[in-house]
C-alpha positions in Angstrom: 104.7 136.0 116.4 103.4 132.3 115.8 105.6 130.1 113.6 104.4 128.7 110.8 104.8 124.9 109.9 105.2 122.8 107.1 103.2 119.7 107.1 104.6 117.6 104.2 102.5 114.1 102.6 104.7 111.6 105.1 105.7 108.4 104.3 102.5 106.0 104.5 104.7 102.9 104.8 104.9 99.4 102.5 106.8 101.6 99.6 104.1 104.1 98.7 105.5 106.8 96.8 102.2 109.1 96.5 98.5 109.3 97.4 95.0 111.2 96.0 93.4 113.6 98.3 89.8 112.0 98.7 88.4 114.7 101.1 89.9 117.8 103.2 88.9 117.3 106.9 89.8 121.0 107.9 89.5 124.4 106.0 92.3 127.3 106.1 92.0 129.7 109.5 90.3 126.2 111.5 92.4 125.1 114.7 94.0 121.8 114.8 95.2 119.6 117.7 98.6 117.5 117.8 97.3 114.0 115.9 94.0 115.3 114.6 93.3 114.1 111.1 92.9 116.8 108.9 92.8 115.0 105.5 91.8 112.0 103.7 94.1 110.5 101.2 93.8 107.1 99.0 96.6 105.1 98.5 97.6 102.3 96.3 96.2 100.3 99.3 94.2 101.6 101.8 92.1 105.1 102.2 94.0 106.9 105.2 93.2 109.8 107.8 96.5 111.3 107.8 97.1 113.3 111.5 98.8 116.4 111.4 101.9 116.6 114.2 101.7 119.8 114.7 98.7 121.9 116.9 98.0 125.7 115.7 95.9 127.3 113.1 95.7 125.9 109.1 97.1 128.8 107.3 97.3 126.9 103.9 96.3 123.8 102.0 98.2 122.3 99.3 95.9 120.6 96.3 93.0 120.2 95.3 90.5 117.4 96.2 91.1 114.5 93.6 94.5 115.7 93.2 97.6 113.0 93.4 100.4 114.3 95.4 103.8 112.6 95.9 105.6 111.7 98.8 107.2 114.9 100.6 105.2 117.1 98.6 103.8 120.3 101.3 100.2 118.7 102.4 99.0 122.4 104.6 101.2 125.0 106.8 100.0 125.5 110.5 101.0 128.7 112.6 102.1 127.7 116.0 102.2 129.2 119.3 100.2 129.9 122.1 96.6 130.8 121.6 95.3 134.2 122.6 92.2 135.8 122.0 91.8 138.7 119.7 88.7 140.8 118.8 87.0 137.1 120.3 88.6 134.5 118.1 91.7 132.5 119.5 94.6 132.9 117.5 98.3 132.1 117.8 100.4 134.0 120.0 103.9 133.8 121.1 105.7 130.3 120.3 106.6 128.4 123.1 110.6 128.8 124.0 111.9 125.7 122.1 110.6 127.6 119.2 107.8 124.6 118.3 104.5 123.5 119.4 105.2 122.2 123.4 103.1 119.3 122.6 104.6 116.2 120.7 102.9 114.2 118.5 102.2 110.9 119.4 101.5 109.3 116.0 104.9 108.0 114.1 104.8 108.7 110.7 108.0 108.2 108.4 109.7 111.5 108.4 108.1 112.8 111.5 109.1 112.2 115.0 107.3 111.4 118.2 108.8 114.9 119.9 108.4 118.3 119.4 109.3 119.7 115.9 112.9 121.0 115.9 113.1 125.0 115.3 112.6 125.9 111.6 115.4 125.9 109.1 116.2 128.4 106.3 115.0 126.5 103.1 116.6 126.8 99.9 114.0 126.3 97.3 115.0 125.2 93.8 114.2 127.5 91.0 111.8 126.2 89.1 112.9 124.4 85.9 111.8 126.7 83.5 113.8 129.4 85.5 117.0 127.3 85.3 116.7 126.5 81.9 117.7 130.0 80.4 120.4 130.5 82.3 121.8 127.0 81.2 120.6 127.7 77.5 123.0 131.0 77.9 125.7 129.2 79.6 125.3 126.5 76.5 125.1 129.3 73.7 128.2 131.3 74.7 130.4 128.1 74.1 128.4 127.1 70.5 128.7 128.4 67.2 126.6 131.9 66.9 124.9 130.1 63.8 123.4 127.3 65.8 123.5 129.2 69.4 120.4 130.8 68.4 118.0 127.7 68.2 115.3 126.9 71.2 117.1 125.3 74.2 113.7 124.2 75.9 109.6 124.5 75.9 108.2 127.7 76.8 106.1 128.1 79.8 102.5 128.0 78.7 103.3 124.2 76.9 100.6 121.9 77.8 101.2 118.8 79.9 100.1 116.9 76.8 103.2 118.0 74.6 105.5 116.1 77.2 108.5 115.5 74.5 110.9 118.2 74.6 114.5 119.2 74.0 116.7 118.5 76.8 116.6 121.5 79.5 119.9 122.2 81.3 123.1 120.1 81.9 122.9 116.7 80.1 124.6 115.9 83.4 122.4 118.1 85.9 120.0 116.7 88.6 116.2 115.7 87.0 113.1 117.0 88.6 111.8 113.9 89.7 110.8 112.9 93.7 108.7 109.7 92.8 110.9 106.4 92.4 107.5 105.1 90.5 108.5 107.8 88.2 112.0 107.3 87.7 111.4 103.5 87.1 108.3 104.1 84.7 110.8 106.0 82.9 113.6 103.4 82.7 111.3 100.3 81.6 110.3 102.3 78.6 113.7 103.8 77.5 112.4 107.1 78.7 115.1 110.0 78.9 113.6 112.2 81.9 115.6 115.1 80.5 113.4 114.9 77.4 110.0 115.5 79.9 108.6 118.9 80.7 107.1 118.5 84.0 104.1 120.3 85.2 104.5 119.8 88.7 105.0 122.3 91.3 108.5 124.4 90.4 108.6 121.9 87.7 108.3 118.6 89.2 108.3 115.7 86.7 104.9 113.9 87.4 103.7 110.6 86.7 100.9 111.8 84.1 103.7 113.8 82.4 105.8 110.3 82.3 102.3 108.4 80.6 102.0 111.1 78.1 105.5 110.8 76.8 105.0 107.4 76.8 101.9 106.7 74.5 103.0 110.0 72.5 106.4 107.8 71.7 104.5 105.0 71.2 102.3 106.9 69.2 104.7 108.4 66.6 106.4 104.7 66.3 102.7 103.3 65.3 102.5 106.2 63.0 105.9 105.4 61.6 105.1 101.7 61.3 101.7 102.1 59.3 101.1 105.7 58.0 97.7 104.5 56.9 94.8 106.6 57.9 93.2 105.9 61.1 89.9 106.7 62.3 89.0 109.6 64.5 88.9 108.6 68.0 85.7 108.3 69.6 85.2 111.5 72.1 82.0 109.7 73.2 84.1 107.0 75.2 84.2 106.7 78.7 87.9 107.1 80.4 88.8 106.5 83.6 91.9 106.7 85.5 93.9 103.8 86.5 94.8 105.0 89.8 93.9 103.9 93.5 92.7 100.7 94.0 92.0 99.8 90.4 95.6 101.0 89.3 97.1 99.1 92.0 95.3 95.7 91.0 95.8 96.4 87.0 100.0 97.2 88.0 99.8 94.1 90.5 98.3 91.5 87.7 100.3 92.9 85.2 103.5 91.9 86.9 101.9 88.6 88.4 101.3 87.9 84.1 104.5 88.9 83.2 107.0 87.7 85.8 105.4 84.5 86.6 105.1 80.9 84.9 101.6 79.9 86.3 99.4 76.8 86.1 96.4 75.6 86.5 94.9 72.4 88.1 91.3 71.5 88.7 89.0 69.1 90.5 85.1 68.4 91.0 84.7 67.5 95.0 81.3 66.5 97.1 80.8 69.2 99.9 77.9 67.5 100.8 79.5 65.9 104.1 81.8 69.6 104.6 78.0 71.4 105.0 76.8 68.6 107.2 79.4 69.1 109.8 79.3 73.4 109.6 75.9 72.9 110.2 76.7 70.4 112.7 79.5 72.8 114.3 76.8 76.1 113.8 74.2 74.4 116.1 76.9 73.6 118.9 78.6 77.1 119.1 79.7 80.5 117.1 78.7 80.0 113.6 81.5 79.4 111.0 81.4 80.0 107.3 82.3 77.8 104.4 85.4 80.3 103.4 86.8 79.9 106.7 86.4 75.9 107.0 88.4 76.1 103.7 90.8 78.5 105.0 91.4 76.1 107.4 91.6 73.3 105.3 94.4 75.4 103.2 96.7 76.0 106.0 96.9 72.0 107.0 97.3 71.7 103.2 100.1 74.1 103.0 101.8 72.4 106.0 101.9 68.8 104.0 103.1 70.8 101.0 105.1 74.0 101.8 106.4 74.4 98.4 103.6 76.5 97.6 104.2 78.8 100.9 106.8 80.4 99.2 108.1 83.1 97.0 110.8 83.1 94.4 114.0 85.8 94.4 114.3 86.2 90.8 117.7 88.2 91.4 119.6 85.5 93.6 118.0 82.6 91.4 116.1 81.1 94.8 113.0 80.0 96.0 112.4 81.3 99.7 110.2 78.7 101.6 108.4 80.9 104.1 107.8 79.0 107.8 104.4 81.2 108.3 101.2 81.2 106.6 99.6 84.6 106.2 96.6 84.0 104.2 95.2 86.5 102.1 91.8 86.3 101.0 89.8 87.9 98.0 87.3 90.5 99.2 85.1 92.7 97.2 84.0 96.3 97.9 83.1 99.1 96.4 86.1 100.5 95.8 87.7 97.4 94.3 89.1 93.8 94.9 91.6 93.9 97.8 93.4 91.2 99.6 93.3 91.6 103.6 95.5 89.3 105.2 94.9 87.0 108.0 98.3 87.1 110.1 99.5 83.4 111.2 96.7 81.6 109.9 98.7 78.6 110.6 98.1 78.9 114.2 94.9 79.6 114.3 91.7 77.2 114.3 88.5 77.8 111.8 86.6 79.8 114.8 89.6 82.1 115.2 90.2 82.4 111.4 86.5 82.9 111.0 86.6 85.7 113.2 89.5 87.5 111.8 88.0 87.1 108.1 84.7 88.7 109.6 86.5 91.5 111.0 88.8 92.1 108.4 86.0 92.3 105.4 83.9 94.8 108.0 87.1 97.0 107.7 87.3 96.8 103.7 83.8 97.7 102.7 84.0 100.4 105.1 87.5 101.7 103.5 89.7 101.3 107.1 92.4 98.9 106.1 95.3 100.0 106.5 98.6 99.2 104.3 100.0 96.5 106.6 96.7 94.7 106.4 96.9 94.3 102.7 100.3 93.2 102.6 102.2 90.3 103.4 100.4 87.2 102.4 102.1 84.0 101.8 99.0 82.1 100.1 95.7 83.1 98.7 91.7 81.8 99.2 89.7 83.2 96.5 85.8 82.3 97.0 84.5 83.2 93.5 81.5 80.9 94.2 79.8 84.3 95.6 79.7 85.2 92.3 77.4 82.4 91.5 80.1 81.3 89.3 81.2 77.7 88.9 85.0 77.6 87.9 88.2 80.3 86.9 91.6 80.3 86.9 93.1 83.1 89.2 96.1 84.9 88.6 98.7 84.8 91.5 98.6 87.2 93.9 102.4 88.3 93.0 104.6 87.6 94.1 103.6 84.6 96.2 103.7 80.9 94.0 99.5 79.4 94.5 96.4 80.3 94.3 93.3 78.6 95.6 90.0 78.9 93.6 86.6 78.0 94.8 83.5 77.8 92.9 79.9 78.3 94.1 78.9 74.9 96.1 75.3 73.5 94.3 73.2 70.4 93.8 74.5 68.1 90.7 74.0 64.7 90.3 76.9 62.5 91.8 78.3 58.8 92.1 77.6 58.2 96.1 78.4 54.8 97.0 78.0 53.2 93.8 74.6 54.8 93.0 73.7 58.1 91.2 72.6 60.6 93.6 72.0 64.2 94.5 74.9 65.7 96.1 76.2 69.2 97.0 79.0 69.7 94.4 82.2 72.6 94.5 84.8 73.3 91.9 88.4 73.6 93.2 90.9 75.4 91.2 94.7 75.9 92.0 96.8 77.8 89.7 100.8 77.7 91.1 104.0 79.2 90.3 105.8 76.4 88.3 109.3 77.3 89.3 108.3 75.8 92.8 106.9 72.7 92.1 106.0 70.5 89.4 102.5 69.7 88.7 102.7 66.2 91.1 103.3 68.6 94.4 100.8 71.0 92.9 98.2 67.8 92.2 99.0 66.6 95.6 97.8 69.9 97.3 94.8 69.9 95.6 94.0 66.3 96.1 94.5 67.0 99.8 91.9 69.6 99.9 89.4 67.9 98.0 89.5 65.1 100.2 88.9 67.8 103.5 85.9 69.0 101.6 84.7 65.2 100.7 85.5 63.6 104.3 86.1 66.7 107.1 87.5 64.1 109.6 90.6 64.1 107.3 90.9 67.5 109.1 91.3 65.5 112.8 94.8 64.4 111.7 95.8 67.8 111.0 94.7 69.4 114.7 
C-alpha cells in the first residue's frame, strides 16, 4: 500500500501567518514530482508557487480557490510509493523501505526538511469545538445550581459566522482555537475575549473574519448604545471589497506608519534642467539610465552625509538604531497594488548598477514574481510620483523606517537662471521624516543636498 502524505501551507518566511489560494496548479488523482509547484498562493507580499516535498499521486485538496488558509493548515494529501501500472494508469505501489518517498526535496521551506519525510505518526486530532463544548457544559452543570444549570452553555452548530459573539465555550482556563498570531493580536488591541468567538474554521478554528465580525458587531452595539437614533438602511447597492492581499497589506502597513510615527514634511522647487542634460549626455555614451535611478543615486550619497535618516527607531528599548547599509526601496505600481521592491546595498552600487536592479526588479512586480525577501528590508524610500503627472505630495513612511523621498513630475516653468527669467525644466522634492531622529535642520540639510545634485550633477563627483 502507498502512504498517504500530508502536505501542510508551510511557513512562507518574513512572519506571514496565512495566504489566499489564487489558482490550483494540479487536480486530485494527477502525479506530482518532489518540488513541483502544485498551487498558487498570495501573500501579504508576494504571489508564490508553493512546491510540494513530497512525489506521488494528489489524493485530496484542501480549500477552495479564493479561500485564505493559515499557516499549518492541510494544503493537499499525496499517496506515496512506487509507481506501478494498473489497468494502464500508473499508480502508487509499495512505499520504499524508509517508509517515505526515496527522493528528498530539495526546496527548504519552514517546517519541511531537505531529506526524505520521516515515517508517519499517529495524529491526535482535536475534537472540534462544538464537540468539546457539551461535555464541558455537563462537567460545568453538575457542579451549578439545577435552577441555573439548565441555561445554554454555547451556540449551536448551524450559527452563522456573522453572529460571532457568544457565551464562553469550555474552561474559562482551557486552550482557544486559534493558530494565527494575527488573530490572537487583532483580538488583544481591541479587548477582544477569544472565548467569546465562535469560529467557523475547520474543527472550529477561530478565523480572522470571525475576529472582524466580533469586532464591528461590538463596535456596533456601543454606537447603538451611544445614539439610539434611527439610522438609515444601509445601501445593498455598494460595492465591498476585501482588504486582503496586497491592498490589506498596504492599508495595515500605513495605518501603523499613521499611528506609530511623528512625521514631517519638507519641500523644495529645484532646476533639473542641467540633471537631464547630463542623462542625456551619459545615454549617448553607454547603457541608458533613467531619471529614478540618477536620483536613487543621488539619495544614497545623501544618506551617507546624513545617516540619521538611515535608521529605525525601537520603540520598546527607547532607541534609535542607525543602520550602516542602505537598502533602498522604491515605489512601484502594478496591477495588483503599490509594492516596495528593494534594491539590496544601494550604497555600493553606482547609477548603472542601481538602474539595472530597479529595471529588473519592476519586470518581476508587474509580472507578480517577487518574492517576500524582495519586498522587505529597506532602510530608505524613493517614491517617483511624477509618473503620475502629479506635481507635489507628502508620502507616508514606509514603516518602520524614519524618511521618505518624494519626487514630482520634472516640466517646463519659468525660472530665475542667472539673473534672468527663463525656461527651465523644474521638479518638486518632498521629504517627509520621522521626527524622533532628527530635527527639521538635519532633515532641511538632506534635502538641500539633493536639490543641489539635481541643480548641479557635478556635486555628485565628490560623492564617487
Amino acid at each position: 500500500m502507498a502512504q498517504v502524505l500530508e502536505f501542510k501551507l508551510p511557513d512562507l518566511g518574513e512572519g506571514l501567518t496565512e495566504a489566499e489560494i489564487v489558482r490550483w496548479l494540479v487536480e486530485v488523482g494527477d502525479v506530482v514530482a518532489v518540488d513541483q509547484p502544485v498551487v498558487e498562493v498570495e501573500t501579504a507580499k508576494a504571489m508564490v508557487e508553493v512546491p510540494c516535498p513530497y512525489g506521488g499521486v494528489v489524493t485530496a485538496r484542501f480549500g477552495e480557490e479564493g479561500a485564505e488558509l493559515p499557516v499549518g493548515a492541510p494544503l493537499l494529501t499525496v499517496a506515496v510509493g512506487s509507481m506501478e501500472r494498473v489497468d494502464g494508469h500508473e499508480v502508487p505501489g509499495e512505499p520504499s523501505g524508509d517508509g517515505a518517498n526515496s527522493e528528498a526535496s530539495g526546496n527548504v521551506l519552514v517546517g519541511y526538511g531537505t531529506a526524505a519525510p520521516a515515517a508517519r505518526r499517529r495524529r491526535v486530532r482535536p475534537a472540534p469545538v462544538s464537540a468539546q463544548a457539551p461535555a464541558a457544559a455537563e462537567r460545568t452543570a453538575s457542579t451549578q445550581d439545577p435552577a441555573t444549570a439548565r441555561q445554554p452553555v454555547l451556540a449551536t452548530a448551524g450559527q452563522s459566522a456573522s453572529a460571532t459573539a457568544a457565551p464562553p465555550v469550555g474552561d474559562a482556563q482551557g486552550p482557544v482555537a486559534v493558530i494565527s498570531p494575527l488573530v490572537r493580536k487583532l483580538a488583544r488591541q481591541h479587548g477582544l475575549d477569544l472565548r467569546q468567538v465562535v469560529g467557523t474554521g475547520r474543527d472550529g478554528l477561530i478565523l480572522r473574519t470571525d475576529v472582524e465580525c466580533a469586532i464591528r458587531a461590538a463596535d456596533e452595539e456601543r454606537a447603538a448604545d451611544a445614539s439610539p437614533a434611527v439610522r438609515p438602511a444601509p445601501d445593498t447597492s455598494a460595492e465591498r471589497i476585501a482588504l486582503r492581499g496586497v491592498r490589506g497589506a498596504v492599508a495595515e502597513k500605513l495605518s501603523r506608519s499613521r499611528r506609530e510615527i511623528p512625521d514631517a514634511t519638507c519641500w523644495v522647487d529645484a532646476d533639473a534642467t542641467e540633471l537631464m542634460a547630463a542623462r542625456a549626455a551619459m545615454n549617448a555614451a553607454g547603457p541608458k539610465v533613467s531619471v529614478l535611478a540618477l536620483l536613487a543615486r543621488i539619495c544614497t550619497a545623501a544618506l551617507a552625509r546624513f545617516p540619521e535618516l538611515n535608521s529605525t527607531v525601537d520603540a520598546e528599548a527607547r532607541e534609535i538604531v542607525r543602520l550602516s547599509g542602505v537598502h533602498l526601496g522604491f515605489a512601484a505600481q502594478t496591477e495588483r497594488g503599490l509594492v516596495v521592491p528593494v534594491v539590496r546595498d544601494a550604497h555600493t552600487r553606482n547609477a548603472e548598477s542601481i538602474g539595472a536592479e530597479i529595471a529588473r526588479l519592476t519586470k518581476a512586480a508587474r509580472d507578480g514574481k517577487l518574492t517576500p525577501a524582495q519586498l522587505t528590508g529597506g532602510t530608505f524610500t524613493l517614491n517617483n510620483y511624477g509618473v503620475f503627472g502629479v506635481d507635489g505630495s507628502t508620502p507616508i513612511i514606509n514603516h518602520p523606517e524614519a524618511a521618505m523621498l518624494g519626487v514630482g513630475r520634472i516640466v517646463p516653468k519659468p525660472w530665475v537662471h542667472e539673473g534672468e527669467l527663463a525656461v527651465r525644466q523644474v521638479v518638486q522634492l518632498s521629504l517627509t521624516f520621522d521626527h524622533r531622529v532628527c530635527d527639521g535642520g538635519t532633515a532641511g540639510g538632506f534635502l538641500r543636498y539633493v536639490a543641489d545634485c539635481v541643480e548641479q550633477p557635478a556635486i555628485l563627483l565628490r560623492a564617487l
